[in-house]
C-alpha positions, 0 to 999 in steps of 0.5 A: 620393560614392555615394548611401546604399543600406540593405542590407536584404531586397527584395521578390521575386517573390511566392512564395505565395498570400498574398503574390500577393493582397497584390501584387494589392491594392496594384495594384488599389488603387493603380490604382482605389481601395480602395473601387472594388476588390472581393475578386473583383477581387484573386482574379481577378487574383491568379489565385485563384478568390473564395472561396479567396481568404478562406483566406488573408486575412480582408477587403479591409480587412486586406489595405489594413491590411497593406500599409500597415503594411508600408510603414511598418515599411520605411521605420522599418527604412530609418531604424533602419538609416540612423541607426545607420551614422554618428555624423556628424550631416550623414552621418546626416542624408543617409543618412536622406533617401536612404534616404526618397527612394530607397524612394519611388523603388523603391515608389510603388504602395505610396506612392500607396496609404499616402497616398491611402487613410488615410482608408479604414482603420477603427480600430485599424488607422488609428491603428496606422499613424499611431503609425508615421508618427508615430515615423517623423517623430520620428526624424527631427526628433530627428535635426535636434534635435541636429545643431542642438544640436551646432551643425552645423544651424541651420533656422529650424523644426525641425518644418518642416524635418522635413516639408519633407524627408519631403515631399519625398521622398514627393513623388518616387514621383509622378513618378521612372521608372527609364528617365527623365532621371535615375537612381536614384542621382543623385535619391537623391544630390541630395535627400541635398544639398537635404535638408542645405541645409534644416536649414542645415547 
């Protein structure tokens, strides 16, 4: 079985000004820090002199802010789409943890940033982005809650095993290389089979 692929719109290269500073900021910080990161240091490297750089974004915290939203509103459209393409509870279970892995695999800039920079977000953006996580999480765990109610799963925690197959997941865009030992596909598929043994099924 070929691992699930979501067809949903890529990323390409940046085709705007603002979208160059916003690939600039997620690298800078994915590479220094936010807080080590300056606004001079992203026009510099998005090719854009200081000053013009706040015609197209209002402060470092809004580009941090909306990468992370972005991210977030990626993965709830990977798990939208993953969902709605069965009614099958383990095809749905599997599609979604691909879907979760397969993101971590292609974006790891963004992983590493969402995880490590939470703390750097002032509200309300902080709590934007934790409802998202949060709903992110339910849909999954509401997934577990009624394979076990049609008695196809049987974890010994529903909770648990919702945050054991999301960390697993993140957990790629730590160490998954496109030239390594395994390919995309063949990561995706077998955290789709550990993801399937968790909930028991």
């Amino acid at each position: 079985m070929r691992p699930y692929s979501p067809d949903l719109a890529s990323a390409g290269r940046p085709n705007d000004r603002a979208e160059l500073i916003r690939v600039a900021a997620l690298e800078l910080f994915a590479a220094r820090g936010y807080s080590l990161t300056t606004m001079d240091e992203i026009g510099e490297r998005a090719g854009i002199r200081g000053p013009s750089v706040y015609k197209h974004v209002r402060s470092k915290q809004d580009l941090l802010a909306g990468i992370m939203r972005h991210t977030m509103d990626a993965l709830l459209e990977g798990q939208r789409v993953a969902l709605a393409s069965s009614s099958d509870a383990e095809t749905r279970l599997r599609r979604v943890a691909e879907a979760h892995v397969r993101y971590h695999a292609r974006h790891a800039a963004e992983a590493f940033v969402g995880n490590r920079e939470i703390g750097s977000l002032d509200q309300p953006h902080r709590d934007d982005v934790l409802d998202r996580r949060a709903a992110y999480e339910r849909g999954l765990r509401q997934l577990i809650v009624e394979g076990v109610e049609s008695g196809r799963f049987r974890p010994p925690s529903v909770r648990l095993a919702s945050y054991a197959i999301l960390d697993m997941g993140m957990g790629v865009a730590m160490w998954f290389r496109p030239d390594g030992e395994l390919s995309e596909d063949e990561v995706v598929y077998q955290y789709g089979e550990m993801a399937l043994r968790i909930v028991g099924a």
